[in-house]
SERO-4910 file (N, C-alpha, C, O; in steps of 0.05 Angstrom, whole numbers):
BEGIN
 pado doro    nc1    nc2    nc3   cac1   cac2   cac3    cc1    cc2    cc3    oc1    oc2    oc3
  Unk    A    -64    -51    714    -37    -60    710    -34    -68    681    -51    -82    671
  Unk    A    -14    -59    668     -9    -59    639     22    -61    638     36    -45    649
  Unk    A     30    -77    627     54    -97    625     61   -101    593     63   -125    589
  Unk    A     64    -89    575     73    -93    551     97   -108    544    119    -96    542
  Unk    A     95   -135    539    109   -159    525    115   -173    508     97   -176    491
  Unk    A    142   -190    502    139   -215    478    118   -231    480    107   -241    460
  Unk    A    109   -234    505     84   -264    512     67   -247    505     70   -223    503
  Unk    A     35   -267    500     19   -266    497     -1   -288    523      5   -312    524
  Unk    A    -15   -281    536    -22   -306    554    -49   -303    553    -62   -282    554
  Unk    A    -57   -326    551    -83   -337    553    -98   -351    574    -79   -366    579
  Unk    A   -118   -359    593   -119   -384    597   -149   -395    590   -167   -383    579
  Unk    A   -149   -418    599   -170   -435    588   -174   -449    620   -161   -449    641
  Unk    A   -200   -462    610   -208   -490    621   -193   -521    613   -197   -527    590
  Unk    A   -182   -535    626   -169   -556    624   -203   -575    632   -221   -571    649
  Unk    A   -196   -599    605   -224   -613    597   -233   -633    629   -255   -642    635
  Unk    A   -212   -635    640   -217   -648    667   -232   -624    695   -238   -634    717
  Unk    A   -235   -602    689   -237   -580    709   -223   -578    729   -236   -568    748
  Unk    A   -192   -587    737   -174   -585    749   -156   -557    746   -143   -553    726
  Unk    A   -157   -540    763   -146   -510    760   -144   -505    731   -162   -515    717
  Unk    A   -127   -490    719   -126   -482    693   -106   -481    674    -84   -482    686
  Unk    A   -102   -479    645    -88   -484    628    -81   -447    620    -99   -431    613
  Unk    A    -52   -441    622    -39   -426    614    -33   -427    584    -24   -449    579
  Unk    A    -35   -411    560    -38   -410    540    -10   -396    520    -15   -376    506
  Unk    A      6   -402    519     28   -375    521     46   -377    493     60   -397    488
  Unk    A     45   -356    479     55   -354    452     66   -328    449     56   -312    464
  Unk    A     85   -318    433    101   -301    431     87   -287    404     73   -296    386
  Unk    A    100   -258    408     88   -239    389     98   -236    365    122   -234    369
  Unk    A     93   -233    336     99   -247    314    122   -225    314    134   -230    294
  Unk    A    138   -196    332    154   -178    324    182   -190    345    206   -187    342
  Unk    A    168   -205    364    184   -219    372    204   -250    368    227   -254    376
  Unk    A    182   -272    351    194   -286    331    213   -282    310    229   -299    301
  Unk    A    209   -260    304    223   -251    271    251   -236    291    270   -231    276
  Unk    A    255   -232    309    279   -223    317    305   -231    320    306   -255    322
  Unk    A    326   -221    321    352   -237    326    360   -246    352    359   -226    366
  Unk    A    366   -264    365    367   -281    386    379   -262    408    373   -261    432
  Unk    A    398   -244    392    413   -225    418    387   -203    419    384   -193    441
  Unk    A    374   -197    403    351   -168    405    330   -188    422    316   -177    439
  Unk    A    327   -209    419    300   -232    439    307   -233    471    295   -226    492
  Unk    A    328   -244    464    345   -243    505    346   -210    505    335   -207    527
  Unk    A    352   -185    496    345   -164    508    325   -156    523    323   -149    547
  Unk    A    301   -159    494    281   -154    502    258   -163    532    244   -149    547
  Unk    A    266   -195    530    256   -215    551    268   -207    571    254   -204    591
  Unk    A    299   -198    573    305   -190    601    296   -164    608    299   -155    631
  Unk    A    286   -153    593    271   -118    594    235   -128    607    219   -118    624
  Unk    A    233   -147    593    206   -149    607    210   -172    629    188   -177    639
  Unk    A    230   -186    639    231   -186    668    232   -169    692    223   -171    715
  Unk    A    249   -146    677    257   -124    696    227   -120    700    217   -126    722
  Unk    A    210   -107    676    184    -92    687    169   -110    709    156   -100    728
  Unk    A    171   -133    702    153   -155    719    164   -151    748    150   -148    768
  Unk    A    188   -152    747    198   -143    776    189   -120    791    178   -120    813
  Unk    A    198    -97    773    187    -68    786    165    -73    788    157    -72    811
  Unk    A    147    -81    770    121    -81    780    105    -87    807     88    -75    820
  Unk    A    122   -116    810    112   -135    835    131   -123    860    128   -135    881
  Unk    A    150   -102    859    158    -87    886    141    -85    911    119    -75    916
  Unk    A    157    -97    925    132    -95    956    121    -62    956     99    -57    966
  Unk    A    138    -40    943    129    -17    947    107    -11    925    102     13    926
  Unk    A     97    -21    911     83    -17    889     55    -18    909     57    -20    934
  Unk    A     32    -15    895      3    -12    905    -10    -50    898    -33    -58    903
  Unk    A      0    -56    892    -28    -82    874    -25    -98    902     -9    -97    920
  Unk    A    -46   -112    896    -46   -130    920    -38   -156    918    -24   -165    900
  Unk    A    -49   -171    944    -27   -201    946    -33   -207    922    -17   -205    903
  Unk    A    -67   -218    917    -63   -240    897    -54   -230    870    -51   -249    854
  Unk    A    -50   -208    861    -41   -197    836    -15   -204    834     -1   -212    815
  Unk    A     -9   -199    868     29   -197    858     34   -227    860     57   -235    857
  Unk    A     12   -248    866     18   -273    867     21   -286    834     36   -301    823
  Unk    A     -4   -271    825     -2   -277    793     20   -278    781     30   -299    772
  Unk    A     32   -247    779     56   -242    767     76   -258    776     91   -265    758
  Unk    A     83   -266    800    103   -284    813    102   -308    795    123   -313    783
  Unk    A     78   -326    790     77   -338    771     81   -342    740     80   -363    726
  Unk    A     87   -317    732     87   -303    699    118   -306    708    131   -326    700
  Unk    A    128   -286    724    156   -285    726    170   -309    723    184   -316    703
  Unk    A    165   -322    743    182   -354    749    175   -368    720    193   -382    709
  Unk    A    151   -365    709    157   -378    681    172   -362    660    185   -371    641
  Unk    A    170   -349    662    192   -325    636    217   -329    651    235   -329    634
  Unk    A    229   -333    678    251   -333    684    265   -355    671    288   -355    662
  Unk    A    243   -380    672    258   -416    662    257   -407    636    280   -409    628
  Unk    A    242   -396    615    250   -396    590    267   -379    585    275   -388    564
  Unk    A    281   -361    588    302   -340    584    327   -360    578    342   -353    559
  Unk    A    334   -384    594    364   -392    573    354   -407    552    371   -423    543
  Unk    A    328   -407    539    326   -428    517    322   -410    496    333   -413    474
  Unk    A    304   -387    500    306   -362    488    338   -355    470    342   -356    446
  Unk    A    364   -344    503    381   -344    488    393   -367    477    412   -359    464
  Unk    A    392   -390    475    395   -416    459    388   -417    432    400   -434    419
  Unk    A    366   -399    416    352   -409    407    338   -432    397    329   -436    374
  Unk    A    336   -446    417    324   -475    417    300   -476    423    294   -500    425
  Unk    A    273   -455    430    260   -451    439    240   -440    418    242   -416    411
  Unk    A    217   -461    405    198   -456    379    184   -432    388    165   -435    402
  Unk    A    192   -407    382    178   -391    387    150   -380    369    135   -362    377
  Unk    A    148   -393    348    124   -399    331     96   -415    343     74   -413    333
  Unk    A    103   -431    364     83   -455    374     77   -439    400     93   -425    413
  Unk    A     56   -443    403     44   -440    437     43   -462    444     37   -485    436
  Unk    A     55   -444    474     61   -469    498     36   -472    513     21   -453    517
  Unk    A     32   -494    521      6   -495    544     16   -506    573     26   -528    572
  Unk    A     16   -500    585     25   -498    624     -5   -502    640    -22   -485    644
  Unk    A     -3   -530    647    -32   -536    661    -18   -520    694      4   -524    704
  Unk    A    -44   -500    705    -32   -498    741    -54   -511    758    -77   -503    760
  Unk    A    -42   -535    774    -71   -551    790    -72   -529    805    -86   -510    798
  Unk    A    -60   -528    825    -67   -512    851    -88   -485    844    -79   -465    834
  Unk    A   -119   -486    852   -131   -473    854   -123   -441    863   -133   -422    851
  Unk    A   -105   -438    883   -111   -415    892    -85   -392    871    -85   -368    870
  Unk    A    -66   -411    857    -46   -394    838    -63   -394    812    -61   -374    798
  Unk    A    -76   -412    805    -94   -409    778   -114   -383    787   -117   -364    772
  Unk    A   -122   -385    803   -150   -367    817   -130   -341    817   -146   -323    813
  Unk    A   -106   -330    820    -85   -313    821    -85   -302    792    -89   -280    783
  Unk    A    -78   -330    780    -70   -321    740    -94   -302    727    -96   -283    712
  Unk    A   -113   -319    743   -143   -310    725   -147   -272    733   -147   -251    720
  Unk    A   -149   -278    754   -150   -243    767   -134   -225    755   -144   -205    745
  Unk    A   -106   -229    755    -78   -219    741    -87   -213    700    -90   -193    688
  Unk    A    -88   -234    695   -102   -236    666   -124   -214    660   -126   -195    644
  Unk    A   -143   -227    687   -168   -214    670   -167   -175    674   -183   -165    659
  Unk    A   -154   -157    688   -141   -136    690   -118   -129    678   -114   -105    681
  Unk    A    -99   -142    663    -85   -130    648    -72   -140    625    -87   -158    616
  Unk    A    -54   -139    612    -38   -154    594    -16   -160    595      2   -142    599
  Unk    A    -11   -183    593     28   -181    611     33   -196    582     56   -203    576
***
């Protein structure tokens, strides 16, 4: 699965070992853009996130659980995006407790690039 995007995502170990720390920063061709070419783009890579995760697609649960998680967070940033109120220079960090959606991210991550 290969997902070409503004994000960049990472994750880490959170210093407590409580599920995991999401890492998430935008791509330097994406910063330098104009606010109406950024909300295009972001809504272009929701769409793919969508098609992707189609019940008719092949990947399985926990993949398409990952992405569900990528989605729902690119969905909440999309009006701050078009706002431009949203430091798109700084990475964001998103701790996820719940074991079994971090255990999702990691799998999702470690197979492709979204």
């Amino acid at each position: 699965m290969f997902i070409e995007g503004p994000m960049k995502i990472e994750i880490a170990e959170p210093a407590d070992g409580q599920g995991k720390l999401l890492m998430v920063s935008f791509t330097p061709e994406f910063q330098v853009a104009e606010i109406a070419d950024q909300v295009s783009e972001f809504r272009g890579y929701l769409a793919s996130l969508e098609a992707s995760m189609a019940p008719e697609t092949s990947i399985d649960a926990r993949t398409r659980q990952g992405m569900m998680i990528v989605h729902q967070f690119a969905e909440q940033m999309l009006p701050h995006i078009a706002s431009g109120d949203l430091a798109l220079d700084e990475t964001m960090i998103v701790q996820i407790r719940q074991e079994q959606q971090a255990g999702a991210l990691v799998d999702l991550l470690a197979q492709s690039k979204i």
